[in-house]
C-alpha positions in Angstrom: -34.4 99.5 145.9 -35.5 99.8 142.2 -39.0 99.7 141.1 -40.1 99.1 137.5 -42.8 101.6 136.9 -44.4 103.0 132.9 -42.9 106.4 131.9 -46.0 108.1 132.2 -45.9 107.0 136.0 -42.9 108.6 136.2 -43.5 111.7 135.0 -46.7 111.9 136.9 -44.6 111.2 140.1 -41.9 113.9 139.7 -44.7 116.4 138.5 -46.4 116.2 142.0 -42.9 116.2 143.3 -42.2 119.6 141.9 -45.4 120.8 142.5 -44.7 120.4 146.6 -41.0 121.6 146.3 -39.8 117.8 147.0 -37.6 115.3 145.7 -39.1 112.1 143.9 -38.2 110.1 147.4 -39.0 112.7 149.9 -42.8 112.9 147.7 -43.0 109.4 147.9 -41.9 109.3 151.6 -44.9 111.6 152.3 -47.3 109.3 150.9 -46.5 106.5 152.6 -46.6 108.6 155.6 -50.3 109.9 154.7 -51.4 106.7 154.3 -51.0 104.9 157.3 -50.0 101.5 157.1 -50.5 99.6 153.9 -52.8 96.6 153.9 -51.5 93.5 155.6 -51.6 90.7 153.6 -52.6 87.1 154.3 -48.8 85.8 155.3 -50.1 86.2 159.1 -52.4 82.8 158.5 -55.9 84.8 158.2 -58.5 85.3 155.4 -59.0 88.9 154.8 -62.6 89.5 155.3 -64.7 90.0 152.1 -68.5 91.7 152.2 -71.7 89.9 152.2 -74.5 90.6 150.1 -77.7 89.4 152.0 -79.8 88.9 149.3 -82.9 86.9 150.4 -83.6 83.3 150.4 -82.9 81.2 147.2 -83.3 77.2 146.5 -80.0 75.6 145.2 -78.9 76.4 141.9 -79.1 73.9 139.1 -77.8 73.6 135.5 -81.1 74.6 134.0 -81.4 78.1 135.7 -77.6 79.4 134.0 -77.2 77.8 130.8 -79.4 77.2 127.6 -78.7 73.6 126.9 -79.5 72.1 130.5 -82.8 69.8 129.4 
């Protein structure tokens, strides 16, 4: 596999690497480990769930109450 990522990214990558005493791979391996699984994403037919704000009661809005030029 081959993975386009910025120089900089890079460098950060094998700098924690060496910092451990692992390779680039074995680093990245460890992650992925520490992390559990990574996010599913929608290809198993559900909507992810997104937060609610509860914010009180409010009357539909209208034209007027956004823009400037709404008579």
């Amino acid at each position: 596999m081959h993975l386009e990522i910025s120089p900089t990214t890079e460098a950060r990558l094998v700098s924690k690497a060496q910092e451990q005493g692992l390779s680039v791979d074995a680093f990245i391996e460890r992650l992925l480990n520490d992390t559990g699984d990574l996010p599913s994403s929608t290809a198993n037919g559900n909507a992810p769930v997104l937060p609610v704000w509860h914010l009180g009661i409010r009357g539909s809005l209208q034209r007027r109450d956004i823009y400037d030029d709404a008579g």
